[in-house]
N, C-alpha and C positions, 0 to 999 in steps of 0.2 A: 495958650497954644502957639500965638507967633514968636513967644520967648523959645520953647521948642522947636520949632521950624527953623530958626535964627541958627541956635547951638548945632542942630543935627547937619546946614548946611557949611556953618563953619570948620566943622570937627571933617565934614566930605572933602572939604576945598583944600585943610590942610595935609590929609593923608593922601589926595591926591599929587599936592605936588613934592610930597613923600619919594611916595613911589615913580613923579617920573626923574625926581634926581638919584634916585636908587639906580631908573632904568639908562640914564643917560652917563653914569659913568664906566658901563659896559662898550659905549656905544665907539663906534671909529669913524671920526670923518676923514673921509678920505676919498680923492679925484683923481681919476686918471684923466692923462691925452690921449689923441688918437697918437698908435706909435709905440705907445709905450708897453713894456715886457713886463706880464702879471703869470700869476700861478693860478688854476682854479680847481674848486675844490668840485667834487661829484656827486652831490645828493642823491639817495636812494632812489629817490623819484626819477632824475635822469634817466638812469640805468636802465638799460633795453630788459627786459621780461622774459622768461625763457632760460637763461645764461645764467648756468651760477655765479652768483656775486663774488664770491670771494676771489673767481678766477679776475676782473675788473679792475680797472684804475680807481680808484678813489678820489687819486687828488692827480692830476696832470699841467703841464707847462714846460716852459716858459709859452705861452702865447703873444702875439701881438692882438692890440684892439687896435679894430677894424675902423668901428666905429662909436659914437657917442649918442644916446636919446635924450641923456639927462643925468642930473648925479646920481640915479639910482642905475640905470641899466644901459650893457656895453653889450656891442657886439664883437666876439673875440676869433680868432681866425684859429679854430682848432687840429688837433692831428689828423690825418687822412686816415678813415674806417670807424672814426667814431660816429654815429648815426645819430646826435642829437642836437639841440637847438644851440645855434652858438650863441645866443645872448641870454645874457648872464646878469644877476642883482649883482651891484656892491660887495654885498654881504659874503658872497661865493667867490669872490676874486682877494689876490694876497699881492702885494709890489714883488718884483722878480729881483733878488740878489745874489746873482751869479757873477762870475766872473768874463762869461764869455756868450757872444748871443749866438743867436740859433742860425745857420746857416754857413757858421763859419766852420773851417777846415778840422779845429781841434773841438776836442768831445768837451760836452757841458760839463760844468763843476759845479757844485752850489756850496754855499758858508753856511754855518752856525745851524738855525730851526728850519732851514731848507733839507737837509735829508731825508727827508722822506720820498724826494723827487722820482720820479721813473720816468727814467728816458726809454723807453720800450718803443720797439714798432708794435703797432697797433696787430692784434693778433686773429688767429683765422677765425671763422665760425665755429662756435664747437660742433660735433657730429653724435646722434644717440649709439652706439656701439650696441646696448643689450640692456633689457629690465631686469634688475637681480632682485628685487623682491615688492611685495603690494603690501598695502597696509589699508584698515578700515579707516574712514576718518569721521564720518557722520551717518546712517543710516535714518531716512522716512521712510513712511510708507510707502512711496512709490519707487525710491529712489536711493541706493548705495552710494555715497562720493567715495575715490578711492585716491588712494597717493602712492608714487611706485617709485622706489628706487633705484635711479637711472646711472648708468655707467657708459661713461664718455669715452670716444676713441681718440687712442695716444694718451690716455689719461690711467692713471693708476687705480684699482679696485677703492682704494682709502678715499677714490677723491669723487665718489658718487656722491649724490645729490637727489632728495625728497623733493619730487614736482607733480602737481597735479594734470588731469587726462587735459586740462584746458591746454596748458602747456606741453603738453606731449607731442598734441597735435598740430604743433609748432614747425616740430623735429620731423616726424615719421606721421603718415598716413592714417596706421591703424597698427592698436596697443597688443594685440596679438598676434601678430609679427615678430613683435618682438621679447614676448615673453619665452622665458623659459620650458622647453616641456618636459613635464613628469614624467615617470616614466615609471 
């Protein structure tokens, strides 16, 4: 039996350090200064609730950090109207390779795997304009949840969005206000 306990913890020991040079050659080390011009990326989670996503930045920069806690987490001095935490993992920040820093008189450039950049000013609140349609989503016994088809003002018919009464009541008051009536 300790001949088996032996083999099963060897055979453990070796595929563990398998898998973490498997995982380690993914990995980036990499350290910012305070100062220095990073890009960062916007995970889902970020992202304020309510607001359709697709209208959102995803990735935004150049930023400067602010400050340092540690090699894993910075705090970054973000664009004005974003509403979220400015410190940031490693993982979520990229080194800034532009040409030109931020505050100066000529507009940003970026090289090579940087286009994807948006220089945008940070945009208004969206507004609910009108519910153009309802949909069933789950029915209990005591209870219908329902998801309604909301249409954005200044925004085109094509660019509505599925959100539920949690999220409605974000925007507007109360959902039959703004539905549609039959007629």
């Amino acid at each position: 039996m300790k001949k088996i306990h032996d083999r099963v913890r060897d055979t453990l020991q070796k595929n563990t350090k398998k898998y973490k040079e498997k995982a380690n050659e993914r990995k980036r080390d990499v350290e910012y200064k305070v100062e220095d011009l990073v890009m960062t990326h916007l995970k889902k989670e970020r992202l304020s609730k309510g607001k359709p996503r697709k209208f959102l930045m995803k990735k935004t920069g150049p930023c400067w950090i602010v400050h340092k806690f540690g090699p894993n987490a910075y705090e970054i001095e973000l664009l004005q109207g974003l509403d979220i935490s400015p410190i940031f993992n490693v993982s979520d920040l990229f080194p800034y390779k532009g040409d030109n820093v931020p505050g100066s008189d000529v507009g940003l450039t970026t090289e090579g795997d940087e286009g994807w950049v948006k220089n945008l000013p940070p945009s208004q609140p969206l507004k609910l304009e009108s519910i153009l349609g309802t949909k069933v989503i789950k029915k209990t016994r005591k209870k219908t949840y329902n998801e309604y088809l909301v249409k954005w003002s200044g925004l085109p018919t094509k660019d509505a969005t599925w959100m539920n009464e949690e999220d409605i009541f974000k925007h507007c008051t109360s959902i039959a206000d703004r539905v549609p009536q039959v007629s």
